[in-house]
KEMAR-43711 format. One record per atom (N, C-alpha, C): residue in one letter; x, y, z. Coordinates in steps of 0.2 Angstrom, whole numbers, plus 5000, padded with zeros to 4 digits. Example, Ala and Ser with C-alpha at 12.3 -4.5 7.8 and 13.67 -1.06 7.14 Angstrom:
REM residues 2
A506649725039;A506249785039;A506649845039;S506449895035;S506849955036;S506450005039;
//
This chain:
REM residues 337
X541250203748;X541650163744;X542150133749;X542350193752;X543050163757;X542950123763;X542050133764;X542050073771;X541650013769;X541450013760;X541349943758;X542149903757;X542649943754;X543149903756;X543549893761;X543249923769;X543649903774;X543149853775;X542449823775;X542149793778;X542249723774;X542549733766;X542549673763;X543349663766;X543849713768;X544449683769;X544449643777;X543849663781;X543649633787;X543449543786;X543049563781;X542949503783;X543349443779;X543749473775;X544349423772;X544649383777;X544949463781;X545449413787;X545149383792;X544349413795;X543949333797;X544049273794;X543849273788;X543849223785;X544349163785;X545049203785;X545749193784;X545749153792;X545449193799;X545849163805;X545449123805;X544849093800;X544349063804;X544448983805;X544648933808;X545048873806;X544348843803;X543948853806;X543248803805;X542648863803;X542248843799;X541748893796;X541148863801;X540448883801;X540148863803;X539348863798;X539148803797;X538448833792;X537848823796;X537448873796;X536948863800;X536248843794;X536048783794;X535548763790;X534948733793;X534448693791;X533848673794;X534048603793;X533848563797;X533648513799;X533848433793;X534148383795;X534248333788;X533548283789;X533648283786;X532748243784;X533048203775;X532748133775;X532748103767;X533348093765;X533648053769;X534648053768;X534948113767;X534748153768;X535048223766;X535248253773;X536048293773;X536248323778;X535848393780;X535548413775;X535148443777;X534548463771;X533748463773;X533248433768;X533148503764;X533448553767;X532948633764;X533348633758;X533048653752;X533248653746;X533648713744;X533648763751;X534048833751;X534748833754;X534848783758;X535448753762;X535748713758;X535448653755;X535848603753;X536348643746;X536148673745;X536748693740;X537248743740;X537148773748;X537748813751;X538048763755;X537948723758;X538348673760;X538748633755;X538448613748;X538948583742;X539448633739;X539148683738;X539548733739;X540348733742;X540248733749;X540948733754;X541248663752;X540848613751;X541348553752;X541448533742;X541448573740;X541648583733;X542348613733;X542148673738;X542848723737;X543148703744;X543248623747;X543548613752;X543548643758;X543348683760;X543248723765;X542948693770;X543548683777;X543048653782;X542448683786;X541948673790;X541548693792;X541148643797;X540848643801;X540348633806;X539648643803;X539348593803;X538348623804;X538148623808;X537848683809;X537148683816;X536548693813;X535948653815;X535548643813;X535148713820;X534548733814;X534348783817;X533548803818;X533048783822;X532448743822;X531948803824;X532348873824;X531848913829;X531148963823;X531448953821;X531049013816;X530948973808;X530548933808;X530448893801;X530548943794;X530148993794;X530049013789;X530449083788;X530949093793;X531449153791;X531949133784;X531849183781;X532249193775;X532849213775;X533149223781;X533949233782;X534349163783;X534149093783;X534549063784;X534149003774;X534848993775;X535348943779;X536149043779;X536449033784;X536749083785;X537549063785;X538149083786;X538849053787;X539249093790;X539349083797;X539749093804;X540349083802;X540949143802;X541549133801;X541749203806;X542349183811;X542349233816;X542049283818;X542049333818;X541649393820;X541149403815;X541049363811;X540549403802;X540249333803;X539549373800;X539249313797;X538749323789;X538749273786;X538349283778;X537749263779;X537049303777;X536349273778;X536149283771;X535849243769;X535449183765;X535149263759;X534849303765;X534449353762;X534549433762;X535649423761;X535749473758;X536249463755;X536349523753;X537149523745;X536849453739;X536249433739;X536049393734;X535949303736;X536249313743;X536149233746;X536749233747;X537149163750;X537749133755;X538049143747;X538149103742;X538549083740;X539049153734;X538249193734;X538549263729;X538749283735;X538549303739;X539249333743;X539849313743;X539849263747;X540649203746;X541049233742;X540749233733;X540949233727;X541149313727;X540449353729;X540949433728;X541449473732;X541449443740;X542049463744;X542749423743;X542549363737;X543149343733;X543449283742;X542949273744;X543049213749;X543349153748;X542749133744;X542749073741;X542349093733;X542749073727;X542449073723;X542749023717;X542048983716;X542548913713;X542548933704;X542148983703;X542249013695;X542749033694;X543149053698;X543949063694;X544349033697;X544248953697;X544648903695;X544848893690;X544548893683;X544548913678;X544248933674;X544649013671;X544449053668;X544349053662;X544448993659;X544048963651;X543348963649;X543048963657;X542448943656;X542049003655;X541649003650;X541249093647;X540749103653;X541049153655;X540349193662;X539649203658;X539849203650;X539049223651;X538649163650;X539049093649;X538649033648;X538449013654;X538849043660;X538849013665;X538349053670;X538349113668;X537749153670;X537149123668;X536849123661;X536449093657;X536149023660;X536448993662;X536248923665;X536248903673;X536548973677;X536448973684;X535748993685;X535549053679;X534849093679;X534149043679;X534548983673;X534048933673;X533748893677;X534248873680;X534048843688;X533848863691;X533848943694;X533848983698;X533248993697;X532849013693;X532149023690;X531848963688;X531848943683;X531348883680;X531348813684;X531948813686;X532048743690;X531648763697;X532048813701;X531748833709;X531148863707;X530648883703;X529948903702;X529548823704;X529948763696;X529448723698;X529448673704;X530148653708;X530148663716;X529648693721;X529748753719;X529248763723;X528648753723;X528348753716;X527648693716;X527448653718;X527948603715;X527648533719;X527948523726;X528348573731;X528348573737;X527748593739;X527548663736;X526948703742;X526348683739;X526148663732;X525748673727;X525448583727;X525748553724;X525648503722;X525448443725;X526148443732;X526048363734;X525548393742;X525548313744;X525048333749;X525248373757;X525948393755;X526048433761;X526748403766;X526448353768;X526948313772;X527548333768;X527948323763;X528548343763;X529048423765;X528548463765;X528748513766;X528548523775;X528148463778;X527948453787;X528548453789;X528948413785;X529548353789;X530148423789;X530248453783;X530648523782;X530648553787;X530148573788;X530048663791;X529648663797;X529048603798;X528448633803;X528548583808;X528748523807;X528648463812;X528848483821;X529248563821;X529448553828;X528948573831;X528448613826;X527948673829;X527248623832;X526948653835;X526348633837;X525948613831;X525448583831;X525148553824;X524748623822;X524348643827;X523848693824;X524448763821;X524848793822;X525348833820;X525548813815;X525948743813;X526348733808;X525648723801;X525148703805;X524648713800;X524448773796;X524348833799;X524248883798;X524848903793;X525548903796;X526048923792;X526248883785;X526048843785;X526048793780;X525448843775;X524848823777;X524248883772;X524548933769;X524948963774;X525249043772;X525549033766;X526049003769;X526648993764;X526648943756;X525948923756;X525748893750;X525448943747;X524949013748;X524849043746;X525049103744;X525849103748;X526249173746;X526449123739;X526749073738;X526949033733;X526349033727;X525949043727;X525349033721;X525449113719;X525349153723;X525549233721;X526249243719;X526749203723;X527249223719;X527449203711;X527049133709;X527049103703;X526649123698;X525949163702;X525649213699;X524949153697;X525049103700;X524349063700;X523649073704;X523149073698;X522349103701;X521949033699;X521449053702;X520948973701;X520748993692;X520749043690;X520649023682;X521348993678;X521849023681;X522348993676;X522748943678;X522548913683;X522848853686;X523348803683;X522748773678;X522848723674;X523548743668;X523448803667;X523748853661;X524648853662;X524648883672;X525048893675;X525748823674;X525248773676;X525548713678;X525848673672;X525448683667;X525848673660;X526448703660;X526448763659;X527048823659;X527548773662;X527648783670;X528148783676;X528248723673;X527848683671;X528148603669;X528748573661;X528348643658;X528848633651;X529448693652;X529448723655;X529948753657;X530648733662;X530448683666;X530748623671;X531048563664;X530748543660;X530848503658;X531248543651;X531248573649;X531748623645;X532448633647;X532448643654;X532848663657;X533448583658;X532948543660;X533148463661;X533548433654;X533448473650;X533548433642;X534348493641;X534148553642;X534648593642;X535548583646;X535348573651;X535748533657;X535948463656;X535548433654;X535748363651;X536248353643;X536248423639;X536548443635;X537448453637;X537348503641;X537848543642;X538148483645;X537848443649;X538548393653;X538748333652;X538248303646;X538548253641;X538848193646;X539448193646;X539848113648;X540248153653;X540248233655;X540748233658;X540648233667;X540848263671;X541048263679;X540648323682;X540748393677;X540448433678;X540048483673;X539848523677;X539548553668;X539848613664;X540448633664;X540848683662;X541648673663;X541448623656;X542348623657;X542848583662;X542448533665;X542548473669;X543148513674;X542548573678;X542748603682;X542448633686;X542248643693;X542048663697;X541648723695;X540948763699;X540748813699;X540048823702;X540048863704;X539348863707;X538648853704;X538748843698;X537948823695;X538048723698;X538348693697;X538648633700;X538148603707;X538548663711;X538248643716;X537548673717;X537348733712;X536648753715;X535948693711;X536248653705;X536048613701;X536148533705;X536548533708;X536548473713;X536148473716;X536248523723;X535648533727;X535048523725;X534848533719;X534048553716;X533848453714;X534448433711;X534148353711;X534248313715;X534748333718;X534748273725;X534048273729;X533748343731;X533048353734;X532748313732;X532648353723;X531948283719;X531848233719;X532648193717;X532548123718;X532748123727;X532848123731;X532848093739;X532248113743;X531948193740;X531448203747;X530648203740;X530748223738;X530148223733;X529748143731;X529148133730;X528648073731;X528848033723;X528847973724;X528947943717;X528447963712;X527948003715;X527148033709;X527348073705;X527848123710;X528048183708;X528248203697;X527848253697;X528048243689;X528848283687;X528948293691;X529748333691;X530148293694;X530048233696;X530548193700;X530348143691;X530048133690;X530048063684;X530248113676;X530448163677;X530548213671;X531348203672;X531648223678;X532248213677;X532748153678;X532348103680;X532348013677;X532448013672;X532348053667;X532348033660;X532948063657;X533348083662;X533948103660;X534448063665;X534748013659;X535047973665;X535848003666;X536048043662;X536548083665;X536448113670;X536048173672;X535948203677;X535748163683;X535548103682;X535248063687;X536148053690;X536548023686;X536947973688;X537648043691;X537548103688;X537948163689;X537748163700;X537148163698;X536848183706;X537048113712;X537048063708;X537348003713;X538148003714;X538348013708;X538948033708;X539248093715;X539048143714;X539248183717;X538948193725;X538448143727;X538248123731;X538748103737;X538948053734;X539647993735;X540148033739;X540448083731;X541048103733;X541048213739;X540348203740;X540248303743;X539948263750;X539548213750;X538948213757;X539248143760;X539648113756;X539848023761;X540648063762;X540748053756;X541648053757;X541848093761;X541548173759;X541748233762;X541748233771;X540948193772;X541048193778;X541248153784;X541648113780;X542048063783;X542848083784;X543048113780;X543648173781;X543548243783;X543048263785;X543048303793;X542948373786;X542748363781;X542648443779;X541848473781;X541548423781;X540948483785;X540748403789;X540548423797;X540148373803;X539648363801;X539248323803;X538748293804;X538248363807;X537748343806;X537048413810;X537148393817;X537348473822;X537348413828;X536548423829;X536448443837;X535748433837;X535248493837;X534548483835;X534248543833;X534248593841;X534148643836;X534348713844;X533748733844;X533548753848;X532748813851;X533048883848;X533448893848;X533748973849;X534148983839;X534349043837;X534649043830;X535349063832;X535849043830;X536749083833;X536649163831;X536249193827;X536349243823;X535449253821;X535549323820;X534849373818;X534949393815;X534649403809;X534749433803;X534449483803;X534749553800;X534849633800;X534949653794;X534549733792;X534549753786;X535149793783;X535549783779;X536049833778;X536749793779;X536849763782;X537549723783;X537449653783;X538049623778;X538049543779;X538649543782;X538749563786;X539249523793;X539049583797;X538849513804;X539049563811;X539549553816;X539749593819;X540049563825;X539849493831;X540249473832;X539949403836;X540149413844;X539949413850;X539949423855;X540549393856;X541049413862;X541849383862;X541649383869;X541449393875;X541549393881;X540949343882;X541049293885;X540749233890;X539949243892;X540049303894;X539249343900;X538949363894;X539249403887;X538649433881;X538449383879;X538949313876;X538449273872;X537849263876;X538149233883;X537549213886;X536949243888;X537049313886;X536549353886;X536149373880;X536349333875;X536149343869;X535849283868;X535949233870;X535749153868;X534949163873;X535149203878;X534549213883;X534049263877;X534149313875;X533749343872;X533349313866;X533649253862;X533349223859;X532949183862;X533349163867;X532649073871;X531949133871;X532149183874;X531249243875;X530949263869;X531449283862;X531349263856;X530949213852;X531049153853;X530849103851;X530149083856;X530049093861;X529349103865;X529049143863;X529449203860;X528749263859;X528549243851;X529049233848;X528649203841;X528249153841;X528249073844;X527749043846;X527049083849;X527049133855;X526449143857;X526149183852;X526649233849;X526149263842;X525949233837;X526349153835;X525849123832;X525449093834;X525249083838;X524549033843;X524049093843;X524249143843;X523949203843;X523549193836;X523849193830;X523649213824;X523249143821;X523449103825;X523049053823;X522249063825;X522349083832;X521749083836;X521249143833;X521549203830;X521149253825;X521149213821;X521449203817;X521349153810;X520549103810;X520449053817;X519948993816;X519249043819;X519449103824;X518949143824;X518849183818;X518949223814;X518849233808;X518449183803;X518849133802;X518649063798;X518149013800;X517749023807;X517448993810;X516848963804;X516649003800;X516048983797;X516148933790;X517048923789;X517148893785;X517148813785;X517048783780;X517148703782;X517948683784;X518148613787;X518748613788;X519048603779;X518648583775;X518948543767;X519148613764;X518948653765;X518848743763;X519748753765;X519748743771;X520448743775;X521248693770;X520948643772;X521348593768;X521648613759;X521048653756;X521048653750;X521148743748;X521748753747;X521948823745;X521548863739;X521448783734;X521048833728;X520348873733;X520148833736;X519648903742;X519648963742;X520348983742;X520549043745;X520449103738;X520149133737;X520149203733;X521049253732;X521249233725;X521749263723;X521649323719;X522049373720;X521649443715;X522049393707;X521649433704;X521849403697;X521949463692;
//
């Protein structure tokens, strides 16, 4: 207990000397400062709660599930601990925009984060990995990689997503009903709750705000006009006009007043590695370590590359006796049921 509150009193006063935060996110793509649906609402996040910050756009590792991450002096937050970027923020009492005002009931606000967080981010992830024909999730995550790699890693990750949704070729059709009346519940509930105002609790800031931002701005900027989750939440012209709204005044205004920069340019290398057990580490202070750490990633980022070319090259050996449409087409693939 006494070194979780030295670690959370550490990273306070990082926080405290930090002038400039840093958010380490993927790549902007679709007018968006940044396209991944995990980043963009930790970045709304910060320029909600005014907090200035820098993005670094971070190209090395598509599929790591520790970023989007946030660099503040010696510490840093990943994506894939203490609950994600912004419940940390929230429970080292960093940044927390829930207790702006206390009026607002935590347990409606819990109730309706949960909502998003599940039914809305489930069916995201459908019509991301599931649904559309791929290219939106290319331009994301895989475009920097070699086509046969990002190919492979795209299969994967379509397939971890069918198992994590728990879709099989017999309940397919079953499946997609669900995730879809459940998106659109949620879309009718939210459109409830926010009526004519600015925000949706008390016309006052909060992190359901910004995780519910992120998730429309995606739909309508990066997702296809076919999309049935992009024309579901067109039919709520609140929530449509909430997300242009707050477009305007987090992604244009914000950055034109210096509270978070433009993505500079995409890196080979990550600022930070994600580790089990601590969300902050120390940060290299002498000149010759960073350098020798930005060097350990450049060999990093090689050796993931050749073990993916590796796993490809097992993969088409393996697969050789398959058709390429077999490849193209995931219902192919045998899911336990």
């Amino acid at each position: 207990m006494a070194s979780a509150a030295a670690a959370a009193a550490a990273a306070a006063a990082e926080w405290e000397a930090a002038a400039r935060k840093v958010l380490v996110a993927r790549k902007p793509c679709f007018g968006l400062p940044t396209a991944c649906p995990n980043c963009l609402p930790v970045l709304l996040y910060l320029r909600m709660a005014q907090v200035p910050f820098d993005i670094h756009v971070d190209t090395s590792f598509p599929d790591a599930d520790h970023i989007p991450y946030v660099e503040f002096g010696d510490c840093v937050a990943f994506n894939n601990e203490k609950g994600g970027v912004i419940e940390y923020l929230r429970e080292e009492k960093l940044v927390d925009l829930n207790s702006n005002d206390p009026s607002a009931s935590s347990a409606d606000v819990l109730a309706t984060k949960a909502m998003v967080s599940t039914w809305l981010a489930d069916a995201l992830l459908y019509e991301l990995w599931v649904v559309t024909d791929g290219s939106v999730a290319h331009d994301i995550y895989f475009s920097d990689l070699p086509w046969p790699i990002g190919k492979v890693l795209h299969w994967k990750k379509t397939r971890d997503v069918k198992q994590l949704l728990g879709i099989t070729k017999l309940n397919a059709a079953e499946k997609e009903e669900e995730i879809y009346q459940k998106a659109s519940a949620a879309y009718e509930a939210l459109s409830l709750r926010l009526g004519d105002e600015v925000f949706l609790f008390d016309n006052s800031r909060t992190d359901v705000d910004a995780l519910f931002l992120g998730h429309a701005l995606f739909v309508l900027s990066a997702l296809p006009e076919t999309s049935v989750l992009r024309g579901t939440l067109q039919n709520h012209d609140n929530l449509v006009n909430f997300a242009e709204h707050h477009k305007v005044q987090l992604l244009e205004a914000s950055s034109s007043s210096g509270l978070g920069s433009s993505p500079g340019p995409s890196s080979s290398t990550p600022r930070k590695r994600a580790s089990s057990g601590q969300s902050y580490k120390p940060k290299p202070r002498a000149k010759k370590e960073r350098t020798e750490e930005e060097k350990k990633f450049r060999r990093r980022a090689k050796y993931f590359l050749a073990t993916q070319l590796v796993a490809v090259l097992v993969f088409l050996s393996l697969m050789g006796g398959v058709d390429s449409s077999e490849f193209d087409d995931d219902d192919g693939m045998d899911y336990e049921e």
